[in-house]
N, C-alpha and C positions, 0 to 999 in steps of 0.2 A: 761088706763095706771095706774101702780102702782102709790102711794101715793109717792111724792117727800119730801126727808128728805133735811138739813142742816146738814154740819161737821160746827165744832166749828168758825170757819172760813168763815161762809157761801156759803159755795160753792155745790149747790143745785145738789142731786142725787138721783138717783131710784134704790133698788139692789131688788133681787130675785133668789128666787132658792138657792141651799145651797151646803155644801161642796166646792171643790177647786173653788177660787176667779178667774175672771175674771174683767180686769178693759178694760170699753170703753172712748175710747175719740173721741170725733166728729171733722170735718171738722170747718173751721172758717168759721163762722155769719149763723153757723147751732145749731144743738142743741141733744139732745137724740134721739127727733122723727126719727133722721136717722143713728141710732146707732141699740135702740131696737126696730123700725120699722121695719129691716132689719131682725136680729140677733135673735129675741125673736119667729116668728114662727117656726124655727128650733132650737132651745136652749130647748125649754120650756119641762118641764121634765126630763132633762140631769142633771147627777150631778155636776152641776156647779154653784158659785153665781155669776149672773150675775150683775154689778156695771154701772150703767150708769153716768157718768158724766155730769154737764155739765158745760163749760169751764166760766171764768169773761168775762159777757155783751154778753152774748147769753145763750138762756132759762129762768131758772127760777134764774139763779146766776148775783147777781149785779155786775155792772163795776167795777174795781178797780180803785182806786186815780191815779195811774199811769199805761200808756196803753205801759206795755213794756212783750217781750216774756220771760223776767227775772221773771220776779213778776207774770207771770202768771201761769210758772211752779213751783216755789216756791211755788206758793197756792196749785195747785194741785200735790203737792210733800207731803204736810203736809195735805190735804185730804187723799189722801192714806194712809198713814200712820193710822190716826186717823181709817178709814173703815173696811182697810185690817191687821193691826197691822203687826207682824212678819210671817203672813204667806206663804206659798209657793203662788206666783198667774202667770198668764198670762195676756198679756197687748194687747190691739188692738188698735190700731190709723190711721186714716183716713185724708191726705190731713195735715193741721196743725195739727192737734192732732196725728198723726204718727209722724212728730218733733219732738211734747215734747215727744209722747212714746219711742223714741229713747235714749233722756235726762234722763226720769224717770229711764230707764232701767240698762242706764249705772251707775245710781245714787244707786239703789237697786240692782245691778247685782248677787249676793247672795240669793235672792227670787225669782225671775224669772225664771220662768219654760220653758218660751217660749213666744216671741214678734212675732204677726202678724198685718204685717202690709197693706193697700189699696192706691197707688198714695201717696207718703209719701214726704214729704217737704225734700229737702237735701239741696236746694241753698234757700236760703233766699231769696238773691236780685234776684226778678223775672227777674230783664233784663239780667241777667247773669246763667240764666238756660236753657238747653238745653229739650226746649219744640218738642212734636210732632204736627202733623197738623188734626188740627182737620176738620170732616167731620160730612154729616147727610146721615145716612143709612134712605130713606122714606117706611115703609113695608105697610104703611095704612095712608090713609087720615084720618085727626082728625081735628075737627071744636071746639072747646074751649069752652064750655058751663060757667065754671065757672073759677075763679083764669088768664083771659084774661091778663090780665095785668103783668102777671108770665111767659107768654106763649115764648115771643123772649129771654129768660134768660132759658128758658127748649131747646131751639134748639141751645144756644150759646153752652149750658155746654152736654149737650145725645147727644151720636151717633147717635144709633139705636130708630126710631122716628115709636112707636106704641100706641094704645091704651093702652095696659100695661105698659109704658115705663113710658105715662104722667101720669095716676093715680098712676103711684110710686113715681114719682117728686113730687106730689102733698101731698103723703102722707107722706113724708121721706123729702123733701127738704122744702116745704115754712112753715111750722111750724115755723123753725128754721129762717127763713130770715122775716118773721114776728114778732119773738123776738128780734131781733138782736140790740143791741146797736150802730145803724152806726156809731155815732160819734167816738165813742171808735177804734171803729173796724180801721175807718179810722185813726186815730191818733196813732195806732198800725201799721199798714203797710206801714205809711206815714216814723218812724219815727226810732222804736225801736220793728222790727220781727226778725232781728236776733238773736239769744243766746248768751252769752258770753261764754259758751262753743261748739259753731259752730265748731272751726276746732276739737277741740278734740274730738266730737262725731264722726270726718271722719278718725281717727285712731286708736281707741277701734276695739278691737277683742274680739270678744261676743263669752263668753263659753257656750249660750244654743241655741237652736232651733232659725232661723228665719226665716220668709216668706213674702216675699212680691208679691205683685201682681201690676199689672200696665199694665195701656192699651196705645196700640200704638197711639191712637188718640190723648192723652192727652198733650192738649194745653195750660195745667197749670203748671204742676209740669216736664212734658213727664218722659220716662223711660230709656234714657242709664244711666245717672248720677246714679240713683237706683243701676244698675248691676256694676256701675262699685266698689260701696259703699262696696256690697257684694265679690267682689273678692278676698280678703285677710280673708278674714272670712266662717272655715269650716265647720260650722254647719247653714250656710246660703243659700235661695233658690230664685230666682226671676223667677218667671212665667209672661212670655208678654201675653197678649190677643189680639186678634185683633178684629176690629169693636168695639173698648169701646175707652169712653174718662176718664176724669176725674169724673164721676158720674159711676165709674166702678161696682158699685151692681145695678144701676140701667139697665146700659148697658147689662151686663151678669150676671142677677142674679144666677142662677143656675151652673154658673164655680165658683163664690167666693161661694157661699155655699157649693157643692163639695170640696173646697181645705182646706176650714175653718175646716172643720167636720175630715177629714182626718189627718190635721193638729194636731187639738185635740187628736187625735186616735194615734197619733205617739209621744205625750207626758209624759215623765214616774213623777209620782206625787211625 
């Protein structure tokens, strides 16, 4: 993996590649490894910089003094900036980091080329979101050689249960849950994950490109709330999948690469 820089702020990131910016944000108590894990074997070449973030108290970026979804998009509100300066970029968010890429978005909506987003946070308060049900699609027996102890947290969160499935988990997810600041993380969803601008991200009507994607299985975030987000907004797209949960690149890697790529392709710089 690229060399990990600091913005002024310390908020630890990897970029590559050059010409139009690209900003990633990861899932919560993950980290890059399932950002440019994913993203970087099809990117690589492309004219694009790609910007890995990674969010306070997961990866290589310290916790912050206080564990609220305020102060953590403020950080990474003032990283971009410092990264990207004024120029045109595109934002990708996954899970919480689709949240704040929602915030970022509306916050910079004059740079923003186009917001794609994966399973993206809309309700905060988990018990007040309308989840799907999750299931295990089994294609092949797998006996767990290493990372054992990861293995009932790979069938909680994947669908689709292969041998590809779990050396993706492995390589895209326990990185990230290996760094992870639990304390933090916990005193973040215990207390202060909502944004103080929650409702008004549910009433912005976004003047560029969005895409979201979301699988039927996802017992996290689920996906009518998503469609419904999109319905007043005309340059907005929701694609369901089916057989994917909330590890939706893992589930079907090759539908988010198809629509990422095309998505790009549909973007005027």
């Amino acid at each position: 993996m690229n060399q990990i820089h600091q913005t002024a702020n310390k908020i630890a990131y990897f970029s590559v590649g050059t010409v139009t910016p690209i900003v990633f944000l990861h899932g919560l108590a993950l980290d890059h490894h399932s950002t440019a894990g994913f993203f970087e074997p099809f990117l690589k070449g492309l004219d694009y910089r790609r910007i890995y973030f990674d969010l306070p108290g997961m990866g290589e970026t310290a916790a912050l003094t206080s564990a609220t979804s305020d102060q953590i998009l403020e950080a990474i509100m003032i990283a971009v900036r410092e990264v990207v300066g004024n120029e045109k970029l595109i934002i990708y968010g996954h899970s919480f980091g689709g949240y704040l890429a929602r915030a970022i978005a509306a916050h910079f909506s004059n740079q923003i080329l186009g917001m794609f987003l994966t399973c993206p946070v809309i309700t905060a308060d988990h018990t007040k979101r309308k989840v799907g049900k999750h299931i295990n699609i089994v294609q092949e027996r797998i006996t767990p050689a290493a990372n054992q102890e990861y293995w009932d947290d790979f069938l909680d969160m994947n669908v689709v249960i292969n041998q590809a499935s779990w050396q993706a988990y492995q390589r895209l997810i326990i990185p990230g849950l290996q760094n992870a600041d639990l304390s933090f993380i916990a005193q973040l969803e215990a207390t202060n994950y909502q944004l103080s601008c929650d409702s008004k991200l549910r009433e912005i009507q976004l003047s560029f490109p969005l895409e979201m994607l979301v699988g039927k299985n996802d017992h996290v975030v689920g996906y009518q709330e998503q469609s419904e987000l999109v319905s007043h907004t005309p340059l907005a797209r929701v694609l369901l999948l089916n057989q994917a949960g909330h590890n939706l690149m893992i589930d079907q890697p090759a539908a988010v690469r198809v629509q990422f790529k095309q998505f790009l392709g549909g973007l005027t710089p």
